[in-house]
N, CA, C and O atoms as CSV, one atom per row, in Angstrom:
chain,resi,resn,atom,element,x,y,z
A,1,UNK,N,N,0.840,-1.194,0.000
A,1,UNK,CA,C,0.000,0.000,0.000
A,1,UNK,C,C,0.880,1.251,0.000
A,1,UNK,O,O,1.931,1.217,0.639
A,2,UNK,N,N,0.634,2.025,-0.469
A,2,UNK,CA,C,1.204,3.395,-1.030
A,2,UNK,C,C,0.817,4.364,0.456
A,2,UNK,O,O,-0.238,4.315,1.089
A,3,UNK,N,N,1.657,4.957,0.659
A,3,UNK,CA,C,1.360,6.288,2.458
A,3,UNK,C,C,-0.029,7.243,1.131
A,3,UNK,O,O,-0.266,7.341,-0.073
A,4,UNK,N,N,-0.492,7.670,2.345
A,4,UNK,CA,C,-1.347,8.448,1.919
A,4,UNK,C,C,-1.913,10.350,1.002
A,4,UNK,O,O,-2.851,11.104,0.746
A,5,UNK,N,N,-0.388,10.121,0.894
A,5,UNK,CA,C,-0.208,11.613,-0.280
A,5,UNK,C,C,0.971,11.448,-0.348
A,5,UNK,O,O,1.324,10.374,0.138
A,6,UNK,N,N,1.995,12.243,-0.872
A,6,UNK,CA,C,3.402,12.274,-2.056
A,6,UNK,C,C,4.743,12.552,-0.331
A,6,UNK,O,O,5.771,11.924,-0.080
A,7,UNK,N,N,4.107,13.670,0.441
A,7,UNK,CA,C,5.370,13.745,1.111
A,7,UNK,C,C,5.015,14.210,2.721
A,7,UNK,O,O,4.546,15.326,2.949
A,8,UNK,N,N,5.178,13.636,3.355
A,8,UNK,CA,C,5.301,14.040,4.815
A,8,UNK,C,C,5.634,15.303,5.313
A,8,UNK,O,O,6.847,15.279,5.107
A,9,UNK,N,N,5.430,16.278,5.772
A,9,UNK,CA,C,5.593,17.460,6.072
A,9,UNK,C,C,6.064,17.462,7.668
A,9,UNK,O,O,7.176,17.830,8.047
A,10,UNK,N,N,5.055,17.002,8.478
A,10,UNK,CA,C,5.198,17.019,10.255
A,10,UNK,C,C,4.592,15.755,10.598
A,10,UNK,O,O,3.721,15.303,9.855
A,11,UNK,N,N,4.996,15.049,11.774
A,11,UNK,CA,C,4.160,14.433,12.532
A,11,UNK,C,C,4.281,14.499,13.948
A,11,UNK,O,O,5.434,14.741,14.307
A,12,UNK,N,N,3.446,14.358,14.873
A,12,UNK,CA,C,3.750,14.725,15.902
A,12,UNK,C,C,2.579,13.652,16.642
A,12,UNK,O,O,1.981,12.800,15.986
A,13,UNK,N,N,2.386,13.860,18.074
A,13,UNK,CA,C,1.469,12.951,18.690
A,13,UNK,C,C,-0.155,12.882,18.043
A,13,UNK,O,O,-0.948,11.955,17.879
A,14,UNK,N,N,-0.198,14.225,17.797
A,14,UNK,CA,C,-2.179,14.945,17.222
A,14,UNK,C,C,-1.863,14.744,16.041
A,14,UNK,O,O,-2.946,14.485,15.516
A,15,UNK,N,N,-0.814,14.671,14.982
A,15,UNK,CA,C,-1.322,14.927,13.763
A,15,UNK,C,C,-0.606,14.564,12.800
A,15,UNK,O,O,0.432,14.188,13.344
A,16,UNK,N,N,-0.470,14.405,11.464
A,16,UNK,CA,C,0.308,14.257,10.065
A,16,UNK,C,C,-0.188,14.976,9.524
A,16,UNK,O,O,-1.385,15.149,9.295
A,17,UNK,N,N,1.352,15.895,9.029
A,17,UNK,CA,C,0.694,17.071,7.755
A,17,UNK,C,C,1.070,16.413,6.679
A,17,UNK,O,O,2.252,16.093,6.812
A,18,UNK,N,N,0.478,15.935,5.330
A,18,UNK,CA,C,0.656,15.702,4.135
A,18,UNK,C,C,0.775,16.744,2.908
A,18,UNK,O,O,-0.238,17.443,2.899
A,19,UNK,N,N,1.625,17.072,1.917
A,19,UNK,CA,C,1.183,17.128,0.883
A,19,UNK,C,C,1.445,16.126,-0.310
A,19,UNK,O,O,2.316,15.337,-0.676
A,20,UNK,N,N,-0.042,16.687,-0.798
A,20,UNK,CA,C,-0.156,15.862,-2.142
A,20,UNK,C,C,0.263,16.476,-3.302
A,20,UNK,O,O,-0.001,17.667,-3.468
A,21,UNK,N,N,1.082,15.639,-4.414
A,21,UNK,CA,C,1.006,16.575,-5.747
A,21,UNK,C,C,0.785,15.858,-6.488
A,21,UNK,O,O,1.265,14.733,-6.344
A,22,UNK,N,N,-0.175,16.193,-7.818
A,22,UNK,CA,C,-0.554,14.639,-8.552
A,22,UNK,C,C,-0.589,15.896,-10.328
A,22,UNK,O,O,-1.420,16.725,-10.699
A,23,UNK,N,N,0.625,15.460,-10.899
A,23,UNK,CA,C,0.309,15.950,-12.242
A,23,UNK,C,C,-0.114,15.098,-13.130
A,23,UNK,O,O,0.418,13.992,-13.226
A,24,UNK,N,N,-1.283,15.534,-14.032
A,24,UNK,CA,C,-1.942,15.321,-14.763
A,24,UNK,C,C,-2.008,13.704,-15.516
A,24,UNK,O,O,-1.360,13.562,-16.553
A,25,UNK,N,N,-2.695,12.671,-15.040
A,25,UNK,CA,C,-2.601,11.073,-15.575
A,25,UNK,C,C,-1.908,10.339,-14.207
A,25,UNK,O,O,-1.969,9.124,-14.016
A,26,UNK,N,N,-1.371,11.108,-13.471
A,26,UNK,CA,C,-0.534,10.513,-12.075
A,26,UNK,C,C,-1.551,9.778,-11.072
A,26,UNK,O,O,-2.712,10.181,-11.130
A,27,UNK,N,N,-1.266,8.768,-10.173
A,27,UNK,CA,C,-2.339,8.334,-9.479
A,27,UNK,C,C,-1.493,8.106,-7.925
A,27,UNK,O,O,-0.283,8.318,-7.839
A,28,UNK,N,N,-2.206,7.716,-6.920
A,28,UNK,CA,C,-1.862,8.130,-5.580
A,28,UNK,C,C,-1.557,6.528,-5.377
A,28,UNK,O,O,-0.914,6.142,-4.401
A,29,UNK,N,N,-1.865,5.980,-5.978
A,29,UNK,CA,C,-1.835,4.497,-5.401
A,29,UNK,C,C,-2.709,4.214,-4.525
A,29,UNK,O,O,-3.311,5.046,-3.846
A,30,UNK,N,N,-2.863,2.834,-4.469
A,30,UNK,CA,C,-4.015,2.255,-3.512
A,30,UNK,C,C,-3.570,2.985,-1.868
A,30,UNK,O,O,-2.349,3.142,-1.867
A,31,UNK,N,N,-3.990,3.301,-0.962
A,31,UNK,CA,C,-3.848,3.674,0.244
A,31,UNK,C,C,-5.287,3.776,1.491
A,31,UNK,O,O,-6.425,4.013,1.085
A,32,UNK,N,N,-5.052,3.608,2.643
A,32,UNK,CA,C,-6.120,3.507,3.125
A,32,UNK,C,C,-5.841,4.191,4.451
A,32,UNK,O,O,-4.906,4.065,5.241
A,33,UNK,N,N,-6.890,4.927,4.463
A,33,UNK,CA,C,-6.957,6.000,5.194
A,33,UNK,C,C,-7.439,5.604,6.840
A,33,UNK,O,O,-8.566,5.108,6.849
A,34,UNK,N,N,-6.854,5.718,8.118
A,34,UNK,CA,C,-6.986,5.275,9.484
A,34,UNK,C,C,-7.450,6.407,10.154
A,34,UNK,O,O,-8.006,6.182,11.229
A,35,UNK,N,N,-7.359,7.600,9.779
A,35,UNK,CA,C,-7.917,8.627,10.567
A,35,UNK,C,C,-8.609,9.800,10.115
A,35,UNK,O,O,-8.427,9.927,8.904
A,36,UNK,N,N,-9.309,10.685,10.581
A,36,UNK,CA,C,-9.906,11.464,9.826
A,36,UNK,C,C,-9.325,12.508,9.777
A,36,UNK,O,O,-8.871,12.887,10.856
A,37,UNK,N,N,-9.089,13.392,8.574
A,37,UNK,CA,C,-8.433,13.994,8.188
A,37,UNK,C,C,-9.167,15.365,7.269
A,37,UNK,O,O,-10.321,15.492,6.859
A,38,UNK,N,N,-8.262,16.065,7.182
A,38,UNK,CA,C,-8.702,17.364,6.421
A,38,UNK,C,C,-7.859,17.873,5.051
A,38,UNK,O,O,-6.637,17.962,4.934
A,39,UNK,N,N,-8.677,18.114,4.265
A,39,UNK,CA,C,-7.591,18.189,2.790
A,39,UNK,C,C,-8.114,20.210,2.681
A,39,UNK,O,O,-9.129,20.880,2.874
A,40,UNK,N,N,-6.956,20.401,2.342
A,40,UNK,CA,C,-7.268,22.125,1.862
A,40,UNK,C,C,-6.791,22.339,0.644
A,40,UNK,O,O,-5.591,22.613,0.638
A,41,UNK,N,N,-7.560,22.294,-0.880
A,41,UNK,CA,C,-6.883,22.195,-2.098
A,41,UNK,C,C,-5.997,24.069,-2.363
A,41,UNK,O,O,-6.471,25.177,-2.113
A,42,UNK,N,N,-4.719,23.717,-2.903
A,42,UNK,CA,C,-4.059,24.544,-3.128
A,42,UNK,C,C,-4.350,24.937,-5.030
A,42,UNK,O,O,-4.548,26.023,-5.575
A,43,UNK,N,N,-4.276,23.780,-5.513
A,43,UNK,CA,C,-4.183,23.386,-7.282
A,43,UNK,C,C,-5.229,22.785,-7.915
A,43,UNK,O,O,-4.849,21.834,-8.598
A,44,UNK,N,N,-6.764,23.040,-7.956
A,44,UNK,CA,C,-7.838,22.167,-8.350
A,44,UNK,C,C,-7.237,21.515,-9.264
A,44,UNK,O,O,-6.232,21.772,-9.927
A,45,UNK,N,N,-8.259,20.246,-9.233
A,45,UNK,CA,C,-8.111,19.716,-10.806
A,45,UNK,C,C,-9.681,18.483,-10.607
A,45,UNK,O,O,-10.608,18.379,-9.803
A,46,UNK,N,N,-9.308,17.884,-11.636
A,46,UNK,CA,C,-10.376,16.843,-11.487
A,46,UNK,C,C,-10.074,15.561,-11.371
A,46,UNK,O,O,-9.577,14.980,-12.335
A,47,UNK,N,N,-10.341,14.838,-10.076
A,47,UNK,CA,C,-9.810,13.433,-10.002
A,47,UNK,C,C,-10.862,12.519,-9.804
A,47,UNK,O,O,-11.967,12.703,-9.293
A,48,UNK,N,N,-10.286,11.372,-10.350
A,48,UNK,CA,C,-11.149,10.153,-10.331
A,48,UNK,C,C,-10.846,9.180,-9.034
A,48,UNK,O,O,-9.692,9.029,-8.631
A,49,UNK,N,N,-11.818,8.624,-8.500
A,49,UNK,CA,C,-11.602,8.254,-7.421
A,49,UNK,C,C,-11.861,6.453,-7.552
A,49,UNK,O,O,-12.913,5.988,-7.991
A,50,UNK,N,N,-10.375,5.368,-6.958
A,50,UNK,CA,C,-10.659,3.985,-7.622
A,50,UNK,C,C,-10.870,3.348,-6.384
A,50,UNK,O,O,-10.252,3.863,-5.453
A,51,UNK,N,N,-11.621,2.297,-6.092
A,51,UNK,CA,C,-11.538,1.574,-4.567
A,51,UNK,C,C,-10.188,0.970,-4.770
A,51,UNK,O,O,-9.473,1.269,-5.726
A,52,UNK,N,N,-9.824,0.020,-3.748
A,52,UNK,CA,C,-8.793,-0.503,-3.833
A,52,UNK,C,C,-8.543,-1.642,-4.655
A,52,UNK,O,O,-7.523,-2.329,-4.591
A,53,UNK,N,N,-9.487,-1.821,-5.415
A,53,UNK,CA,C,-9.290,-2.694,-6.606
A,53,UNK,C,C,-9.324,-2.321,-7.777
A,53,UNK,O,O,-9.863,-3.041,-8.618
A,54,UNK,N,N,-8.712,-1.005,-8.151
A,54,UNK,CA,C,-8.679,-0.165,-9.303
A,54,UNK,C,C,-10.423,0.120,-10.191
A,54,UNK,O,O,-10.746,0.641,-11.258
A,55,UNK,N,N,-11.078,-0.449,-9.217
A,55,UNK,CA,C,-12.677,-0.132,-9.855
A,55,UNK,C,C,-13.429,1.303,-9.645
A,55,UNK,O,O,-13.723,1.627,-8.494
A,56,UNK,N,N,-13.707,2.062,-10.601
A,56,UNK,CA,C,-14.245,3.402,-10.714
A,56,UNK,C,C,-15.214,3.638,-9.573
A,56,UNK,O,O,-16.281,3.023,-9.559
A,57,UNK,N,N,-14.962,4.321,-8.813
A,57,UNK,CA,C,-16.191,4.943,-8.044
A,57,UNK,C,C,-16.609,6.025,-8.254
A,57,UNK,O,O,-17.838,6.083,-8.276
A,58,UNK,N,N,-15.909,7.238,-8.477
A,58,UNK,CA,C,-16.429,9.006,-9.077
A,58,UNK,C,C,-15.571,9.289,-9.426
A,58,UNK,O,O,-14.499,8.684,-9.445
A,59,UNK,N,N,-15.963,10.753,-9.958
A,59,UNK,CA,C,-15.098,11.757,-10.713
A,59,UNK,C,C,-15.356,12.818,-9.793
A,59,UNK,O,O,-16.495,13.243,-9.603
A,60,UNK,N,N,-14.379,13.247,-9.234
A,60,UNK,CA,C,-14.598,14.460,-8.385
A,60,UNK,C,C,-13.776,16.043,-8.783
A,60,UNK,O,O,-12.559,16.026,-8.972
A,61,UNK,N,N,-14.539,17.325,-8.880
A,61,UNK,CA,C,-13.664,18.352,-9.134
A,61,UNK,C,C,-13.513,19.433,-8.063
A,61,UNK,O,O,-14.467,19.859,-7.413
A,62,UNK,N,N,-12.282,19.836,-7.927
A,62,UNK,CA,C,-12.027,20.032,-6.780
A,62,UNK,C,C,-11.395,21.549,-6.728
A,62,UNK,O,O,-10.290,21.224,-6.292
A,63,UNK,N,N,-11.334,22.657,-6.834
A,63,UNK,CA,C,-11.271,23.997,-7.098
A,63,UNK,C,C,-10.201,24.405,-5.733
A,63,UNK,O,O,-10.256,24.036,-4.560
A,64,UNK,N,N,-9.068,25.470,-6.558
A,64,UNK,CA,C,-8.803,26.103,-5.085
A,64,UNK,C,C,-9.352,26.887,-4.033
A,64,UNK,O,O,-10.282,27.693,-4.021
A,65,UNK,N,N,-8.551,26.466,-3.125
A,65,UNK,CA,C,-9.346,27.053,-2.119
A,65,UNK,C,C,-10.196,26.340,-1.340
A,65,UNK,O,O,-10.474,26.926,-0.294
A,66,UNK,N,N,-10.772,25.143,-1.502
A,66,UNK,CA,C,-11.545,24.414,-0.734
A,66,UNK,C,C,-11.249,23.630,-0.160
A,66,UNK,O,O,-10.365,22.855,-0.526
A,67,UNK,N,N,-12.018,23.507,1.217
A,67,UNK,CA,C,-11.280,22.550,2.661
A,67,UNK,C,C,-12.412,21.715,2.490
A,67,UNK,O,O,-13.541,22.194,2.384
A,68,UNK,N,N,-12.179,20.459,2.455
A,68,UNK,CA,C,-12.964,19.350,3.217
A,68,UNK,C,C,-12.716,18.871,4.467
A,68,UNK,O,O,-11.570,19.225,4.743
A,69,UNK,N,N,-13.264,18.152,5.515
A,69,UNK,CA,C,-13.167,17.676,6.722
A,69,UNK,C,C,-13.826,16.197,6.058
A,69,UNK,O,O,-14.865,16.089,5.407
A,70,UNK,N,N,-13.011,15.287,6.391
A,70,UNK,CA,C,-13.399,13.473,6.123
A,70,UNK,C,C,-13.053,13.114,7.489
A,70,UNK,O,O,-12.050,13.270,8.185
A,71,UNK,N,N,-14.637,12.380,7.721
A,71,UNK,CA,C,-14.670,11.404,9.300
A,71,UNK,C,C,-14.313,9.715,8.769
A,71,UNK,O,O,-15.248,9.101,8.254
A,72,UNK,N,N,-13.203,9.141,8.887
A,72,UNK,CA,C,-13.239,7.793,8.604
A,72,UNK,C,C,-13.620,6.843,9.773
A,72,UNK,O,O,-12.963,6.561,10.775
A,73,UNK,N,N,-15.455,6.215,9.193
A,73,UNK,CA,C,-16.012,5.308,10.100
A,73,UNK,C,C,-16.295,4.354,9.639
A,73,UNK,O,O,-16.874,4.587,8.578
A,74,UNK,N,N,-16.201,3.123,9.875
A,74,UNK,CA,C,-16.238,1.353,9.228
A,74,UNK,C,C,-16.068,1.214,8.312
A,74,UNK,O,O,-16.817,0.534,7.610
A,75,UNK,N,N,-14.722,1.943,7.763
A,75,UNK,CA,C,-14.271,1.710,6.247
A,75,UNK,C,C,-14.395,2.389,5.484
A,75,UNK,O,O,-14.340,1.957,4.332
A,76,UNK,N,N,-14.665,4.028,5.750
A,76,UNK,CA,C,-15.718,4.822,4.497
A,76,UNK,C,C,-15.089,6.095,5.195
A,76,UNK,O,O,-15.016,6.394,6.387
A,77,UNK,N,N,-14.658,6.742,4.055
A,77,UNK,CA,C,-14.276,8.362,4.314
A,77,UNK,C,C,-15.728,9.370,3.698
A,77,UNK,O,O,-16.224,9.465,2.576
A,78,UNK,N,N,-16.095,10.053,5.110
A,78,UNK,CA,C,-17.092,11.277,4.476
A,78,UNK,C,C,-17.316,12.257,4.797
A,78,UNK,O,O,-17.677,12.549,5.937
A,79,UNK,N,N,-17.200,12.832,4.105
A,79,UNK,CA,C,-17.242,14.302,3.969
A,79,UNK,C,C,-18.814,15.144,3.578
A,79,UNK,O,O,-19.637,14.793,2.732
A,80,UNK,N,N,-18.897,16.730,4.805
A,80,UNK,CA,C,-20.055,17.340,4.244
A,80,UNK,C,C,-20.736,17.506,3.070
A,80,UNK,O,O,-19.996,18.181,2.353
A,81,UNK,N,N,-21.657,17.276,2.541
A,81,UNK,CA,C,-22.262,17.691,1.367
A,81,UNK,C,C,-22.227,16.046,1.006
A,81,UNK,O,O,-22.841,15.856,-0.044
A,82,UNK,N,N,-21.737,14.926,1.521
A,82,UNK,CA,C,-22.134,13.618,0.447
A,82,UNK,C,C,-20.945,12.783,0.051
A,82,UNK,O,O,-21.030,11.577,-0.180
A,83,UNK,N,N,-19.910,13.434,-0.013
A,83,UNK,CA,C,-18.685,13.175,-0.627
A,83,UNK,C,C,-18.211,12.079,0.155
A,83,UNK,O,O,-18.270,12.260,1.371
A,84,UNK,N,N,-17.757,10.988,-0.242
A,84,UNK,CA,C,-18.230,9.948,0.451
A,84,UNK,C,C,-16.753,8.386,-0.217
A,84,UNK,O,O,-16.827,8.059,-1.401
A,85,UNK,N,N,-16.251,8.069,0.196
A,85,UNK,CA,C,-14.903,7.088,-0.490
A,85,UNK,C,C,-14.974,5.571,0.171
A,85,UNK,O,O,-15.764,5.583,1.116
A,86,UNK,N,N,-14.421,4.353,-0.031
A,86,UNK,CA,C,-14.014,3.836,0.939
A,86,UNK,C,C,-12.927,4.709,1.628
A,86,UNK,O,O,-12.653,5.908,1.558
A,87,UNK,N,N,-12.283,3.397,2.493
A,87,UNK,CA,C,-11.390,4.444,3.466
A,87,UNK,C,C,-10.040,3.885,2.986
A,87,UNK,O,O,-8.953,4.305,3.382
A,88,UNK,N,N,-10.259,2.675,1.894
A,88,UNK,CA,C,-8.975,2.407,1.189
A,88,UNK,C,C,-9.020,2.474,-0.175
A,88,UNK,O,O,-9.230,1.336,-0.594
A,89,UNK,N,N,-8.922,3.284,-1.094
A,89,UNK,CA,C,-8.926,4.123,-2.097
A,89,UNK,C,C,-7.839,4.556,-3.060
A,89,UNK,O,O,-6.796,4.838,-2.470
A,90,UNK,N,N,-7.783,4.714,-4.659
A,90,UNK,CA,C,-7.202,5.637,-4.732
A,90,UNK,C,C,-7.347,6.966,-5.557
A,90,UNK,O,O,-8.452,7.195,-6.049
A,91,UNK,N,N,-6.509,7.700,-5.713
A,91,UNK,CA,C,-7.153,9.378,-6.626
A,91,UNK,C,C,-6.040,8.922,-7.842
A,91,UNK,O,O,-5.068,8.171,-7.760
A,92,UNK,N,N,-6.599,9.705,-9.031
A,92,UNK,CA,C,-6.026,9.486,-10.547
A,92,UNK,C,C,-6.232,11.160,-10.456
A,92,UNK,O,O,-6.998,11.685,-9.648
A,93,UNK,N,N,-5.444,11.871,-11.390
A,93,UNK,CA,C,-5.938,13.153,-11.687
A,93,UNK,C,C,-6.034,13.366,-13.364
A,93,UNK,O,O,-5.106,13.506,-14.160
A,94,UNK,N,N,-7.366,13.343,-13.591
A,94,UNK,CA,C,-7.444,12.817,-14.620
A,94,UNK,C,C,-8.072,14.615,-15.557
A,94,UNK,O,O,-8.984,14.672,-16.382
A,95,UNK,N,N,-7.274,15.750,-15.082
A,95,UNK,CA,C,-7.478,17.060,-15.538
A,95,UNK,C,C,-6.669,17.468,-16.238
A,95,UNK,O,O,-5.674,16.820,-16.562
A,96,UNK,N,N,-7.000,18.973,-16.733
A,96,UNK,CA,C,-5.562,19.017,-17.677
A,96,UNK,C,C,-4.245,19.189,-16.523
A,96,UNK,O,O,-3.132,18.753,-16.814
A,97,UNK,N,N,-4.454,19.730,-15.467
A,97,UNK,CA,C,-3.587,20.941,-14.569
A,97,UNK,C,C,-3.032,19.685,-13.419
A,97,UNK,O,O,-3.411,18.589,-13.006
A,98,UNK,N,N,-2.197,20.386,-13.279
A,98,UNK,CA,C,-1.449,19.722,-11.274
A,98,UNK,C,C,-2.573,19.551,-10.437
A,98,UNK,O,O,-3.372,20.417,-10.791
A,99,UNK,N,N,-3.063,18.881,-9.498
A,99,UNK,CA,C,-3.359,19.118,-8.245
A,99,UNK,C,C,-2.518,19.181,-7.517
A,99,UNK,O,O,-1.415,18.720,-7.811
A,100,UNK,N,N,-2.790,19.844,-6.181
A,100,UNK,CA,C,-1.811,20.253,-5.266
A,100,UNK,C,C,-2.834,20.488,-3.941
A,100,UNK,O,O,-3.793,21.239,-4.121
A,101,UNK,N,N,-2.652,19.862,-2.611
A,101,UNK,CA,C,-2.963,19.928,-1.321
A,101,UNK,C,C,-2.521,19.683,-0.429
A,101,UNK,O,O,-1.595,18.889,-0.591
A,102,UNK,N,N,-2.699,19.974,0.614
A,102,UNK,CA,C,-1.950,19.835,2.373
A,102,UNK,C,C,-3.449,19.293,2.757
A,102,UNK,O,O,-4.575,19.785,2.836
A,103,UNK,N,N,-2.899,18.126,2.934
A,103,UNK,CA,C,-3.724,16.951,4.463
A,103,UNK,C,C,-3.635,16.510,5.683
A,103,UNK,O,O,-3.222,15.433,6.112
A,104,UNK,N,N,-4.064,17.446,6.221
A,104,UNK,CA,C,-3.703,16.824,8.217
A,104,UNK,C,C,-4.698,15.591,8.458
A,104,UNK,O,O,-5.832,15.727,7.999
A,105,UNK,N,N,-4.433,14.564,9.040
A,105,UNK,CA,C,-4.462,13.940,10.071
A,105,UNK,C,C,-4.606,14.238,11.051
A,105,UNK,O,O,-3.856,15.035,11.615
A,106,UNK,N,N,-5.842,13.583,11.709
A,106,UNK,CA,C,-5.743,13.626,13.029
A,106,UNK,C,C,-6.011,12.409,13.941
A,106,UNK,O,O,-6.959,11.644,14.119
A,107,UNK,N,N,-4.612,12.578,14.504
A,107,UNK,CA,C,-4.952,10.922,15.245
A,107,UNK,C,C,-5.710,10.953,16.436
A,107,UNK,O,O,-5.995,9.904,17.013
């Protein structure tokens, strides 16, 4: 299984800061998510989202500037408004542009 974004930033007892960078056709690898966490997009783009068996679940677009909050409970990352994953997953960025985000953890 692949860590859960491109590079480690901090960790400490409360938390992991992640960023992610995913240019254009790049994918995150299968990874599965243990805690709930917060993504703040820096670089929209549009990513496709695969369970852990490379099978399509959505297409999600994701604009700068926007924070999600994901509660991971019995396997399932979700987020306000619906937005909704297993909790072992992966992202494709399947836009023209970079994505780019910082993901805390919180343990």
């Amino acid at each position: 299984m692949a860590d859960v974004a491109t590079r480690k930033l901090l960790e400490n007892d409360e938390v992991i800061v992640w960023e992610l960078l995913l240019e254009p056709g790049e994918t995150t690898g299968a990874h599965t998510h243990e805690h709930d966490y917060i993504i703040h997009v820096i670089e929209g783009s549009t990513l496709l989202a695969l369970d852990g068996g490379g099978n399509r679940l959505a297409e999600v677009k994701l604009s700068d500037g926007e924070t999600h909050h994901f509660k991971v409970r019995d396997g399932v990352a979700t987020a306000a408004g619906g937005l909704a994953t297993p909790a072992t997953h992966e992202a494709r960025n399947i836009g023209p542009g970079r994505y780019r985000e910082v993901m805390v953890e919180i343990k």
